[in-house]
C-alpha positions in Angstrom: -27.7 -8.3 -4.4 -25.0 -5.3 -4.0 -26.8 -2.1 -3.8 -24.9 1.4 -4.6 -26.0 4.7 -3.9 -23.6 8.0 -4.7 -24.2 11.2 -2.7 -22.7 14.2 -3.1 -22.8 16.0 -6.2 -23.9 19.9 -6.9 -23.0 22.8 -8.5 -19.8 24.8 -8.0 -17.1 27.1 -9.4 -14.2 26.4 -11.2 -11.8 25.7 -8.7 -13.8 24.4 -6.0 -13.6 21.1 -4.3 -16.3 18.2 -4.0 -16.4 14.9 -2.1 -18.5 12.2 -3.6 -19.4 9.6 -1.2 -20.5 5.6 -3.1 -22.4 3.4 0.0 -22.9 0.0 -0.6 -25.2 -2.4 1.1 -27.2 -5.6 0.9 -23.9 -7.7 0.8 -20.9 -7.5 2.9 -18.5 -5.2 0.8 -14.6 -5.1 1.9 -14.3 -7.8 -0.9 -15.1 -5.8 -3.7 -13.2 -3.9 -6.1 -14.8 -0.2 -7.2 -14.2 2.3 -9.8 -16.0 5.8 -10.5 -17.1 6.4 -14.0 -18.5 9.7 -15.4 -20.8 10.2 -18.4 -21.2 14.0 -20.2 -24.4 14.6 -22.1 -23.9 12.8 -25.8 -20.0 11.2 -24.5 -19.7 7.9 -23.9 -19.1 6.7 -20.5 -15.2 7.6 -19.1 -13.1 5.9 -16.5 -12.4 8.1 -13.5 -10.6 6.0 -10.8 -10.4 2.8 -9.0 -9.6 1.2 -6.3 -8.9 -2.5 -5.0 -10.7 -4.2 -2.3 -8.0 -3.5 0.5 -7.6 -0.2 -1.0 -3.7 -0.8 -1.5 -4.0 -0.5 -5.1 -5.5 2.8 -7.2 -5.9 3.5 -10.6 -6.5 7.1 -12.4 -7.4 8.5 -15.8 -4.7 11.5 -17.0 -7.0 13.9 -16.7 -7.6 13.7 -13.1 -4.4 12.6 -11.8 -3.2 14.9 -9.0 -6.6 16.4 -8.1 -9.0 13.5 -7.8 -8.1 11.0 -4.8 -10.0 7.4 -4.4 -10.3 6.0 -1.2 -12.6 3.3 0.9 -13.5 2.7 4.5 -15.0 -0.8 4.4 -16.3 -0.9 8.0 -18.3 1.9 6.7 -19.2 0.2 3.4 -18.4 3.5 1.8 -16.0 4.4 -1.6 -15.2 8.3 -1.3 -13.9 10.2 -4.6 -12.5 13.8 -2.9 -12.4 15.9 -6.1 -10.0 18.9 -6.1 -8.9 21.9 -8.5 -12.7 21.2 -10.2 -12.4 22.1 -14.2 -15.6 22.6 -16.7 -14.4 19.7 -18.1 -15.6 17.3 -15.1 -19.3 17.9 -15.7 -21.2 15.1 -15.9 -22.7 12.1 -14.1 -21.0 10.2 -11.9 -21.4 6.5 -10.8 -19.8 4.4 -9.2 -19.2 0.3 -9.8 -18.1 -2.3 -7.8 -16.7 -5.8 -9.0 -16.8 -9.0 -6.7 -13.3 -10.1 -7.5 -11.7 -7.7 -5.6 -9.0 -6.8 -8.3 -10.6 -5.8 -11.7 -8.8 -7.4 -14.2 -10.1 -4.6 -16.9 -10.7 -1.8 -14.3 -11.0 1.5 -16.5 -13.7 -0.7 -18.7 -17.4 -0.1 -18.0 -17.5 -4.1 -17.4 -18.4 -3.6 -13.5 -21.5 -6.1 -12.6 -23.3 -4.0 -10.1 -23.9 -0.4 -10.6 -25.1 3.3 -8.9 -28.0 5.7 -10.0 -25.3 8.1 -10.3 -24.5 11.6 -8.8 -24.7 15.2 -11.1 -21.5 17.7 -10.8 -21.4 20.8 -12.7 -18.4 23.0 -12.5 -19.2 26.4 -13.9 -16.1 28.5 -15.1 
């Protein structure tokens, strides 16, 4: 089994900056595609970003575009989200997923087969 665990998350102002590290273990990783989700209290679960196994290939939602950045060092079995320019509006959980395939064909879908705990931001104005 793939195991995920984020790190990372806390409390900050508007404005601040955060970087939310995924690790993986249990399986080797640098095959796997990953995306970072984020769920608000009584919101469904939202896209983020992804990323494709050799990292080539990322993926944003429009409201994070241009101050959320994806990126993976698979000799370190690690997925990093470095969140900048932090809004109210990014409070929530956040998890990360990872799909075996390498390239998800339906990335910003919460489809992914292995799953984090997930990681708490809150971005206070």
């Amino acid at each position: 089994q793939l195991q995920l665990q984020e790190s990372g998350g806390g409390r900050v102002l508007a404005g601040d900056s955060l970087r939310l590290s995924c690790v993986a273990s249990g399986r080797p990783f640098s095959n796997y595609a990953v995306a970072w989700f984020r769920q608000a209290p009584g919101k469904d679960r939202e896209f983020v970003a992804a990323i494709s196994w050799d990292g080539r290939i990322t993926r944003y939602a429009d409201s994070v575009k241009g101050r959320l950045t994806i990126s993976r060092d698979n000799g370190e079995n690690t997925v990093s989200l470095q969140m900048n320019s932090l809004k109210p509006e990014d409070t929530a959980v956040y998890y990360c997923a990872a799909d075996p395939h390498g390239v998800a064909a339906t990335f910003d879908k919460p489809d992914y087969p292995n799953w984090g705990q997930g990681t708490q931001v809150t971005v206070s104005s």
